[in-house]
GUDREN-546335 format. One record per residue: x, y, z of N, C-alpha, C, O in turn. Coordinates in nm, 3 decimals. Example, Ala and Ser with C-alpha at 12.3 -4.5 7.8 and 13.67 -1.06 7.14 Angstrom:
GUDREN-546335
numi n.X = 1.319 | n.Y = -0.569 | n.Z = 0.780 | ca.X = 1.230 | ca.Y = -0.450 | ca.Z = 0.780 | c.X = 1.320 | c.Y = -0.330 | c.Z = 0.780 | o.X = 1.424 | o.Y = -0.332 | o.Z = 0.846
numi n.X = 1.285 | n.Y = -0.225 | n.Z = 0.708 | ca.X = 1.367 | ca.Y = -0.106 | ca.Z = 0.714 | c.X = 1.290 | c.Y = 0.003 | c.Z = 0.787 | o.X = 1.341 | o.Y = 0.114 | o.Z = 0.804
This chain:
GUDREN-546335
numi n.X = -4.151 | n.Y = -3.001 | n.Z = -7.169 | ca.X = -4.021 | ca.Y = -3.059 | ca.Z = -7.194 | c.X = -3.910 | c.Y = -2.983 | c.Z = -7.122 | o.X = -3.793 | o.Y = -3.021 | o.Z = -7.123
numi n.X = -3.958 | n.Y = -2.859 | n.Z = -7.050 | ca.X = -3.833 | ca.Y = -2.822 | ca.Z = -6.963 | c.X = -3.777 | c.Y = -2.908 | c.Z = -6.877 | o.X = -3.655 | o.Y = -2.919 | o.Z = -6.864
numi n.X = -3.869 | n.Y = -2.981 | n.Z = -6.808 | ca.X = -3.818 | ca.Y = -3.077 | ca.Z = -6.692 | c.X = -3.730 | c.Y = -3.158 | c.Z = -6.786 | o.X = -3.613 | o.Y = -3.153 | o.Z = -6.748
numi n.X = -3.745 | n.Y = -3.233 | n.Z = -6.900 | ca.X = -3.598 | ca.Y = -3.292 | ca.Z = -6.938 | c.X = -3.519 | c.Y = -3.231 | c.Z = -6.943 | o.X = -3.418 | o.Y = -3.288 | o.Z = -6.903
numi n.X = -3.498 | n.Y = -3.099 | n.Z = -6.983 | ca.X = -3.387 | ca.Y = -3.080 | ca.Z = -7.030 | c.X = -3.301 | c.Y = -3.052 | c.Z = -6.830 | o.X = -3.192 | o.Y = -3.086 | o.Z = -6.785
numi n.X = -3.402 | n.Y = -2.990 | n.Z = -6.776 | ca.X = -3.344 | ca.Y = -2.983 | ca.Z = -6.623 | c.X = -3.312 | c.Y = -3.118 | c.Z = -6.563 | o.X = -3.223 | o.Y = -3.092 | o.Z = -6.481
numi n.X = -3.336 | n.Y = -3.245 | n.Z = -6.559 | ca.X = -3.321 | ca.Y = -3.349 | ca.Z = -6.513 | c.X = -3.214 | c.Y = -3.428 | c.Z = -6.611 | o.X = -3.155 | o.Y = -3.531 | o.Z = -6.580
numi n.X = -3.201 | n.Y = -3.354 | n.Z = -6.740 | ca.X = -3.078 | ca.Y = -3.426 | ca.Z = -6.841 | c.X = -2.958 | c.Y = -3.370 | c.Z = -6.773 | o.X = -2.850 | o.Y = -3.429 | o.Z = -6.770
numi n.X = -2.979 | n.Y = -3.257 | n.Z = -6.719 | ca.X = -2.857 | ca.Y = -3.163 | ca.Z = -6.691 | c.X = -2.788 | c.Y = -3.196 | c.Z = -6.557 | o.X = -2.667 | o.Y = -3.206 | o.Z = -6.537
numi n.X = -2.866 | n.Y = -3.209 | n.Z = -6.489 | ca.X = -2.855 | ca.Y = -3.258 | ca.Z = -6.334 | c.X = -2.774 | c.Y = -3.425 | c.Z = -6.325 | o.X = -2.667 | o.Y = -3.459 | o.Z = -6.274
numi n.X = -2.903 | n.Y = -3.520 | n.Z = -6.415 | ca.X = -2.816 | ca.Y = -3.701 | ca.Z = -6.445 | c.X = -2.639 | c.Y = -3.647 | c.Z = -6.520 | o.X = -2.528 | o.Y = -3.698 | o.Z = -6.506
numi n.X = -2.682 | n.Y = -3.533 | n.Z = -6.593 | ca.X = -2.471 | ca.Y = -3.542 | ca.Z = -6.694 | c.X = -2.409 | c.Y = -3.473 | c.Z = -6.579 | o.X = -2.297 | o.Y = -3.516 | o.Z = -6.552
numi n.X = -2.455 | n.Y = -3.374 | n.Z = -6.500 | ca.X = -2.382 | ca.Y = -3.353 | ca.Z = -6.385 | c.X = -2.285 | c.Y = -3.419 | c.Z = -6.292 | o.X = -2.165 | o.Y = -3.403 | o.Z = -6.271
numi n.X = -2.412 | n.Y = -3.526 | n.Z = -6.223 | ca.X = -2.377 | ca.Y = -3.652 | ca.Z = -6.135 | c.X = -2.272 | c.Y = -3.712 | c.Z = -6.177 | o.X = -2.155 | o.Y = -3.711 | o.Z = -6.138
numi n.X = -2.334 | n.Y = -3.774 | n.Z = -6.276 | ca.X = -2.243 | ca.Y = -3.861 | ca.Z = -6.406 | c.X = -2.121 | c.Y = -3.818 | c.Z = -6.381 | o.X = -2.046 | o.Y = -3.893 | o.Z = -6.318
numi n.X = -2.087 | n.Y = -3.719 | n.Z = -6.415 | ca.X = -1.936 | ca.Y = -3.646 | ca.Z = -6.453 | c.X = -1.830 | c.Y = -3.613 | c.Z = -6.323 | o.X = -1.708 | o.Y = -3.618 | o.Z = -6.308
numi n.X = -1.961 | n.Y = -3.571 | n.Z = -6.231 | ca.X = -1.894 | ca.Y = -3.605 | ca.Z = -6.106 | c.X = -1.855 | c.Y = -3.661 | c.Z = -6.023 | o.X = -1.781 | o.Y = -3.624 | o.Z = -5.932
numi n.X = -1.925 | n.Y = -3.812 | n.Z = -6.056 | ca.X = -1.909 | ca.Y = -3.939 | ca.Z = -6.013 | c.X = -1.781 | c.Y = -3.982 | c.Z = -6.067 | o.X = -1.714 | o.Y = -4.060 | o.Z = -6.000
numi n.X = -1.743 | n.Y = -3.946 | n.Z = -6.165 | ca.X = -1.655 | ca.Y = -3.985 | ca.Z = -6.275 | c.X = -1.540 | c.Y = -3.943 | c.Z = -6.219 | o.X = -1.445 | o.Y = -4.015 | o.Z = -6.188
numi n.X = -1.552 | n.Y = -3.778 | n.Z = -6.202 | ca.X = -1.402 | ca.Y = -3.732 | ca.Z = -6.177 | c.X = -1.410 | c.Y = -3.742 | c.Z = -6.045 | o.X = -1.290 | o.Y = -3.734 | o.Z = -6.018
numi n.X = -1.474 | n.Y = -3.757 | n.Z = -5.922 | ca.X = -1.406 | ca.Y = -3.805 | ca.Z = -5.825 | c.X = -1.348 | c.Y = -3.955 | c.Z = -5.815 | o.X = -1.229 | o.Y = -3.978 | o.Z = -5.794
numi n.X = -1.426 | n.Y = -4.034 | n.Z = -5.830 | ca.X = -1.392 | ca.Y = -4.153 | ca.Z = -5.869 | c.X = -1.247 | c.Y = -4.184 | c.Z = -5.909 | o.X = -1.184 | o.Y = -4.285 | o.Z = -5.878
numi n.X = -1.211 | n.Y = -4.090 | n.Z = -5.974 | ca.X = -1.077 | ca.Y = -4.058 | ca.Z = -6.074 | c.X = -1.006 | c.Y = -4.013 | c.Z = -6.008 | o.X = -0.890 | o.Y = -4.016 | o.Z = -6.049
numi n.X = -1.030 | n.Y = -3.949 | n.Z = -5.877 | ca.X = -0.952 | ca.Y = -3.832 | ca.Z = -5.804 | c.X = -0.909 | c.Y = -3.993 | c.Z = -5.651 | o.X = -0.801 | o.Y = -4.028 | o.Z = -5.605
numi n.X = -1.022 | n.Y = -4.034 | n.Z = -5.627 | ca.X = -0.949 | ca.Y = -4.077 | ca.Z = -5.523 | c.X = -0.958 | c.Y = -4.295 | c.Z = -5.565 | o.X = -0.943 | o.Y = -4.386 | o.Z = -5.483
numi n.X = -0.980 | n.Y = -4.305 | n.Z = -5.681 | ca.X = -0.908 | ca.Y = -4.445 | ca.Z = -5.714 | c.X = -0.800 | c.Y = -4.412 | c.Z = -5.752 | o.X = -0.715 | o.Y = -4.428 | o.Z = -5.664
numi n.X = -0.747 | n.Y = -4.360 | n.Z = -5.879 | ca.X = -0.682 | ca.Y = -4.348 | ca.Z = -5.951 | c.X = -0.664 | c.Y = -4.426 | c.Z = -6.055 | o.X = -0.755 | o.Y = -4.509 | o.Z = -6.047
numi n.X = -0.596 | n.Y = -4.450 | n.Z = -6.157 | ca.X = -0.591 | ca.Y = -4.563 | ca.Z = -6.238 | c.X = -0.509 | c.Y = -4.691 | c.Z = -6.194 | o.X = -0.457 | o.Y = -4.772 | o.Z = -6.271
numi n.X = -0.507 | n.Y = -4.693 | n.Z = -6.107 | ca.X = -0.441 | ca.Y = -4.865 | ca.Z = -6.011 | c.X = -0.511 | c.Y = -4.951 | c.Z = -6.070 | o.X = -0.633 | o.Y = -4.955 | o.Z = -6.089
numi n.X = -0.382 | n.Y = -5.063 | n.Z = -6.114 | ca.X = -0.513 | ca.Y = -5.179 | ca.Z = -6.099 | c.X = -0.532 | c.Y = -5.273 | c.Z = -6.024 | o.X = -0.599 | o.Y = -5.371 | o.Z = -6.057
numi n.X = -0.455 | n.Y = -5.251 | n.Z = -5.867 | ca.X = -0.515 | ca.Y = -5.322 | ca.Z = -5.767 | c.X = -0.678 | c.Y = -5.281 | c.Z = -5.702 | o.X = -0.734 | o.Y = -5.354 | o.Z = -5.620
numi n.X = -0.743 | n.Y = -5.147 | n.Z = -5.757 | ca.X = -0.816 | ca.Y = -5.097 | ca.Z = -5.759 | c.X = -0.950 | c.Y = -5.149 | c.Z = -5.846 | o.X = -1.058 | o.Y = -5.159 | o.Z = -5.789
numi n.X = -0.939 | n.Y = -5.174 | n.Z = -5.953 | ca.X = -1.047 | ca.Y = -5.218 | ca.Z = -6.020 | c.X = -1.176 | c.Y = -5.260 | c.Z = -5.979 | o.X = -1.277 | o.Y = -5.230 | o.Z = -6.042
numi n.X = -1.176 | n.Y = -5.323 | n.Z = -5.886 | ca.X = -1.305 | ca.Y = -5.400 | ca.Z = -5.812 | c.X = -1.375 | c.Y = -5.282 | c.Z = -5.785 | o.X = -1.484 | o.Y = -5.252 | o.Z = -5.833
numi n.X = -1.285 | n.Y = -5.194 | n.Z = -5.680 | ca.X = -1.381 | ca.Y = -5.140 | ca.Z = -5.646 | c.X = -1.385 | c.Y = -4.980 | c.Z = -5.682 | o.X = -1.413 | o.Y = -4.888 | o.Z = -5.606
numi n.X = -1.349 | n.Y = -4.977 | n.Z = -5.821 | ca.X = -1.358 | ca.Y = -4.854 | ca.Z = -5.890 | c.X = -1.501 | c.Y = -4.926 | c.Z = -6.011 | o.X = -1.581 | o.Y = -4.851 | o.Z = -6.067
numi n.X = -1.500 | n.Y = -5.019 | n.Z = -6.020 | ca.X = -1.635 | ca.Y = -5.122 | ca.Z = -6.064 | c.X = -1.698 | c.Y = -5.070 | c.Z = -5.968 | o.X = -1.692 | o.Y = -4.947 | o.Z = -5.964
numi n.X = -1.764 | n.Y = -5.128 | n.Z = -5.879 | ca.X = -1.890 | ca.Y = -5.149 | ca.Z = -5.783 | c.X = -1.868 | c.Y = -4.955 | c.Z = -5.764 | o.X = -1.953 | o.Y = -4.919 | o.Z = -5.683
numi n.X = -1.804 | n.Y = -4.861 | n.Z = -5.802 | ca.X = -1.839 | ca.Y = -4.743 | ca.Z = -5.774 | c.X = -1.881 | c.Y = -4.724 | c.Z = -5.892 | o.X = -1.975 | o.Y = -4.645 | o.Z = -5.898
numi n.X = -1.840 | n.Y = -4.776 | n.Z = -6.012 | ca.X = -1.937 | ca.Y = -4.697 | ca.Z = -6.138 | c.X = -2.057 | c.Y = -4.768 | c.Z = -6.136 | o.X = -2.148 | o.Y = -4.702 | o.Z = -6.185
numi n.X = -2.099 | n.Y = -4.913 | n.Z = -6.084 | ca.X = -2.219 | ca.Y = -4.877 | ca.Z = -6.124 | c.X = -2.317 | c.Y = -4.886 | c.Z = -6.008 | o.X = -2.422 | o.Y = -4.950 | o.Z = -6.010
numi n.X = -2.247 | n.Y = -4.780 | n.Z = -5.857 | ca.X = -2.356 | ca.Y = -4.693 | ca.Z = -5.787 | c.X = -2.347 | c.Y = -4.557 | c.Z = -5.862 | o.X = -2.440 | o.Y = -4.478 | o.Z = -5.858
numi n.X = -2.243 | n.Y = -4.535 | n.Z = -5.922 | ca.X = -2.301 | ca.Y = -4.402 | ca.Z = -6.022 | c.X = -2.374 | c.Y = -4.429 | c.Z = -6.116 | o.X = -2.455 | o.Y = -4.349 | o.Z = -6.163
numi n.X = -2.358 | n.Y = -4.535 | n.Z = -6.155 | ca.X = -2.468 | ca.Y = -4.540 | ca.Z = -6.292 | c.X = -2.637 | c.Y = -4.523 | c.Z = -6.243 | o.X = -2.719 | o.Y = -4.452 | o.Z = -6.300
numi n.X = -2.660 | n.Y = -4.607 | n.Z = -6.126 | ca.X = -2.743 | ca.Y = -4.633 | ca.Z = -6.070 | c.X = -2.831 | c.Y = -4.465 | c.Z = -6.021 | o.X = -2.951 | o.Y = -4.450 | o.Z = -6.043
numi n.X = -2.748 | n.Y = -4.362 | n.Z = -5.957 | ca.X = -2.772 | ca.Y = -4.256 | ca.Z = -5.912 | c.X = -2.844 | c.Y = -4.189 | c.Z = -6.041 | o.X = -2.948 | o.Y = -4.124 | o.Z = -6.056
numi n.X = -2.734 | n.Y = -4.237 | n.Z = -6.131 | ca.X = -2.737 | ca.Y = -4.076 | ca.Z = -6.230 | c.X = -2.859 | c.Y = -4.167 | c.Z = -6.329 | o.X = -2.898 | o.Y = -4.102 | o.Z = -6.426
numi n.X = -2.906 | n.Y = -4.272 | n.Z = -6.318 | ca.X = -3.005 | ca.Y = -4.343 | ca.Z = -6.430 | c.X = -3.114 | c.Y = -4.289 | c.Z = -6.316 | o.X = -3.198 | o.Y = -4.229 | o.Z = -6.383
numi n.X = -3.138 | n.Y = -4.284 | n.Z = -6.228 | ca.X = -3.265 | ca.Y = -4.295 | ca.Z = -6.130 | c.X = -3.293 | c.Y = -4.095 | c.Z = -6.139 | o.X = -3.415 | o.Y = -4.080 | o.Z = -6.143
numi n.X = -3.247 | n.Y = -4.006 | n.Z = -6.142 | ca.X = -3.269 | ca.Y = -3.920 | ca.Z = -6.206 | c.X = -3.373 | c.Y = -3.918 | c.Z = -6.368 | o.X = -3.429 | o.Y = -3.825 | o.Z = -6.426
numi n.X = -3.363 | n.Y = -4.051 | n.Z = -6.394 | ca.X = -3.460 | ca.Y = -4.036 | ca.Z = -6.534 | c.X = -3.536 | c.Y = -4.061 | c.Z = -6.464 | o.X = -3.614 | o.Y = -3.968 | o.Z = -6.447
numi n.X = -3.570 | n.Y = -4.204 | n.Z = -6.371 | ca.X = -3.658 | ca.Y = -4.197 | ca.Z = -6.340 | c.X = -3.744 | c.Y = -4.112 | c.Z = -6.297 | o.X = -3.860 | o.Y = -4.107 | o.Z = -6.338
numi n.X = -3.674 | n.Y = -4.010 | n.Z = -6.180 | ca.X = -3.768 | ca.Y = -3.924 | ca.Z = -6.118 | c.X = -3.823 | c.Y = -3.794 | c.Z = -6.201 | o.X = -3.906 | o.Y = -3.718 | o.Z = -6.151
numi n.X = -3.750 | n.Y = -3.772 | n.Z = -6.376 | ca.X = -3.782 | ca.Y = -3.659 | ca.Z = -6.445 | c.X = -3.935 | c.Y = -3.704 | c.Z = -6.496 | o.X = -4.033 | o.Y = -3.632 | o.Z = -6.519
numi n.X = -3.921 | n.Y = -3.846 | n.Z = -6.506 | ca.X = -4.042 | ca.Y = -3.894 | ca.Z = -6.603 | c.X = -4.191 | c.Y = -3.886 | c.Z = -6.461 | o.X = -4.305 | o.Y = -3.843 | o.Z = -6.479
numi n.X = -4.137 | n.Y = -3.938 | n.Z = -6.344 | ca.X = -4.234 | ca.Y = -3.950 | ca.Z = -6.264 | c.X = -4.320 | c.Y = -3.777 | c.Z = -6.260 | o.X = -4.438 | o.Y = -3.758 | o.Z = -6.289
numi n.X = -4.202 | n.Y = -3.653 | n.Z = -6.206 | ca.X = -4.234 | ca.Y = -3.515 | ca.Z = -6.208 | c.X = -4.309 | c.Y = -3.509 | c.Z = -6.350 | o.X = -4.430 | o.Y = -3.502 | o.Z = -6.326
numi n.X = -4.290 | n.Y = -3.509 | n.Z = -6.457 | ca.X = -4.360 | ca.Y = -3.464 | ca.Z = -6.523 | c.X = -4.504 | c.Y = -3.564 | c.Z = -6.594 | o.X = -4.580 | o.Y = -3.539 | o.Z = -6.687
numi n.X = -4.497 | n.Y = -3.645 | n.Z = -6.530 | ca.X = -4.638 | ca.Y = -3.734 | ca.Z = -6.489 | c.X = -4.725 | c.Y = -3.667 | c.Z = -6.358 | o.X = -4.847 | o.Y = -3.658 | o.Z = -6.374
numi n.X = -4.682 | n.Y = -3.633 | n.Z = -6.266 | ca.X = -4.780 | ca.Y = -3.583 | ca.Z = -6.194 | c.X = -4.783 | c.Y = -3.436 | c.Z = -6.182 | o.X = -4.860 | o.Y = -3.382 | o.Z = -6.102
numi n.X = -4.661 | n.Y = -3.332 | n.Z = -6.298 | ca.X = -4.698 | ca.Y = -3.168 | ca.Z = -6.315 | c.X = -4.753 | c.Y = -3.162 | c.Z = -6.441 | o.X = -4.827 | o.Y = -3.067 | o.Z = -6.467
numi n.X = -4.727 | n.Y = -3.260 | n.Z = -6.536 | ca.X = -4.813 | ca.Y = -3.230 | ca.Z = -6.673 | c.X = -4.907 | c.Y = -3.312 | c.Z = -6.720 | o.X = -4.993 | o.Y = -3.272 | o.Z = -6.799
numi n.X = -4.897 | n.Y = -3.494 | n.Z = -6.654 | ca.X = -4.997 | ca.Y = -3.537 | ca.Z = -6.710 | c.X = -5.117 | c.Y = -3.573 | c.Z = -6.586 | o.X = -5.188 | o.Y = -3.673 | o.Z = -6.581
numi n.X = -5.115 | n.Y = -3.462 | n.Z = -6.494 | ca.X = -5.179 | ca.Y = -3.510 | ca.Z = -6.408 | c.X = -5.230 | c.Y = -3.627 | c.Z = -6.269 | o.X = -5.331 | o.Y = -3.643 | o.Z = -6.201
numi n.X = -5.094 | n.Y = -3.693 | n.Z = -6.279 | ca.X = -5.076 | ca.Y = -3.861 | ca.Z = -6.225 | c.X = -5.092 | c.Y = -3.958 | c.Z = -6.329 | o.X = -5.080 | o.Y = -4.076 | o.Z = -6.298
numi n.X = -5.114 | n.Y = -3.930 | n.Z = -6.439 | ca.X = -5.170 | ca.Y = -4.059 | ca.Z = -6.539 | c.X = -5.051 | c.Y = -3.956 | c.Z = -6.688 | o.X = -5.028 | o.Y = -3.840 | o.Z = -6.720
numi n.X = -5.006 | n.Y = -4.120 | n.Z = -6.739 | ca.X = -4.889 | ca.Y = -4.073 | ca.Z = -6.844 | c.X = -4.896 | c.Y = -4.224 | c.Z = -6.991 | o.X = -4.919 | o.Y = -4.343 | o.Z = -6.969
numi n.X = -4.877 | n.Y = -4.182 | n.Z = -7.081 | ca.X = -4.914 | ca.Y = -4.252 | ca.Z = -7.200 | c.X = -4.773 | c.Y = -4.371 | c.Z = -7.200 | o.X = -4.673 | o.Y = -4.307 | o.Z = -7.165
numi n.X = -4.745 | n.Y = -4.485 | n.Z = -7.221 | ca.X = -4.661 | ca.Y = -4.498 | ca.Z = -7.256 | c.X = -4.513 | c.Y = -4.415 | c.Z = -7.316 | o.X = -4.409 | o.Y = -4.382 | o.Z = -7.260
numi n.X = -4.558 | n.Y = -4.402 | n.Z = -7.444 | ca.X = -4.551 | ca.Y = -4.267 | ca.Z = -7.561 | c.X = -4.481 | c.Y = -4.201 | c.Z = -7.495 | o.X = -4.363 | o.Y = -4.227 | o.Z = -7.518
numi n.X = -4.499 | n.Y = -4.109 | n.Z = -7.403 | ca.X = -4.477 | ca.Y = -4.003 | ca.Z = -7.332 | c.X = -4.383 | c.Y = -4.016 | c.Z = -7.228 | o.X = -4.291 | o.Y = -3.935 | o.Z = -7.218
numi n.X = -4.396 | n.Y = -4.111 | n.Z = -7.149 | ca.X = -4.280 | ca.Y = -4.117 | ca.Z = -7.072 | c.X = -4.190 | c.Y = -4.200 | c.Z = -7.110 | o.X = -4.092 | o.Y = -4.223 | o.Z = -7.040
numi n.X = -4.215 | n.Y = -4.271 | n.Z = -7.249 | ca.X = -4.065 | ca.Y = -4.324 | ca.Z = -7.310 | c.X = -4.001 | c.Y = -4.140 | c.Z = -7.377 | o.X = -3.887 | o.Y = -4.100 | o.Z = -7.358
numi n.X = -4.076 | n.Y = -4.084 | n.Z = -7.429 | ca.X = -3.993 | ca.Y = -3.979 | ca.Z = -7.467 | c.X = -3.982 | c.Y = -3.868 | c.Z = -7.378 | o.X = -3.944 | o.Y = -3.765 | o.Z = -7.435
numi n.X = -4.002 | n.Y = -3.860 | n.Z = -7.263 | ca.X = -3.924 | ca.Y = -3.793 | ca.Z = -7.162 | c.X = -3.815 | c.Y = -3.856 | c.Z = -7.111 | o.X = -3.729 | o.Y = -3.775 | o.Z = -7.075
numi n.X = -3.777 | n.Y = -4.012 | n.Z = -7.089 | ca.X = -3.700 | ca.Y = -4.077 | ca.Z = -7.028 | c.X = -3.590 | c.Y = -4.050 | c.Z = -7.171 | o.X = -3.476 | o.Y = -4.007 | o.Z = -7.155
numi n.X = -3.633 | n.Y = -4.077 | n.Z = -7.276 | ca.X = -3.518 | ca.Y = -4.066 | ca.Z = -7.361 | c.X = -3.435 | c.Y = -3.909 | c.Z = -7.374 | o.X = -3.320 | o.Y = -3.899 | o.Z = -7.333
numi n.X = -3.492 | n.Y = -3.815 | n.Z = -7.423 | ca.X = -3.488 | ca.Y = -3.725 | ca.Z = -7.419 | c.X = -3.392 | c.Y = -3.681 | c.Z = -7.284 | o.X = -3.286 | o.Y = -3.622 | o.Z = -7.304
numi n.X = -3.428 | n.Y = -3.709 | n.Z = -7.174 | ca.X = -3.357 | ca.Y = -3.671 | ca.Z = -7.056 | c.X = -3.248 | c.Y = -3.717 | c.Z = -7.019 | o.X = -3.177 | o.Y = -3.666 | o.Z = -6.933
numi n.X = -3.208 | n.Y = -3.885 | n.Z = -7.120 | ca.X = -3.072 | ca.Y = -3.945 | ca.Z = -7.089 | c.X = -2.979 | c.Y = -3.886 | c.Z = -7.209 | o.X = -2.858 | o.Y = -3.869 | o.Z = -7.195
numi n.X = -3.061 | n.Y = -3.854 | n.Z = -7.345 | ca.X = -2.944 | ca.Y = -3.796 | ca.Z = -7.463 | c.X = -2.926 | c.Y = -3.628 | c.Z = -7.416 | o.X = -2.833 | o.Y = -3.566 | o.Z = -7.468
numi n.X = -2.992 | n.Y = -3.576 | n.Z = -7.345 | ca.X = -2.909 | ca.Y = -3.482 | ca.Z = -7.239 | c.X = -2.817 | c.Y = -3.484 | c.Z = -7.164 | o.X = -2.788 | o.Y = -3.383 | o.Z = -7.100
């Protein structure tokens, strides 16, 4: 379970940094909106695909290439309430 907590840390990273730049060079305009939209959700997109790749790593460092359902729902969870 280290790899979640390292891959939770890394997705709230992104996240946050996606956020405050985002913030830094839209601003709160709202001739802006559109495309302060289509930038949150290529951040969402970035910082969700980080679960993906925590659950994949610890499918092929702990379960060998082969992973239970079970198991990579509770790494994927685990790594996003990080």
């Amino acid at each position: 379970m280290k790899s979640t907590i390292r891959y939770g840390l890394i997705c709230g990273f992104l996240l946050v940094g996606f956020t405050w730049a985002g913030h830094l060079v839209f601003g709160v305009n709202p001739r802006n909106f559109d495309r302060q939209e289509t930038y949150g959700y290529i951040s969402m997109l970035v910082g969700l695909s980080v679960i993906f790749v925590a659950v994949y790593r610890y499918r092929e460092q702990v379960g060998g290439g082969a992973i239970t359902f079970h198991s990579g729902l509770q790494v994927g969870v685990l790594t996003a309430l990080i």
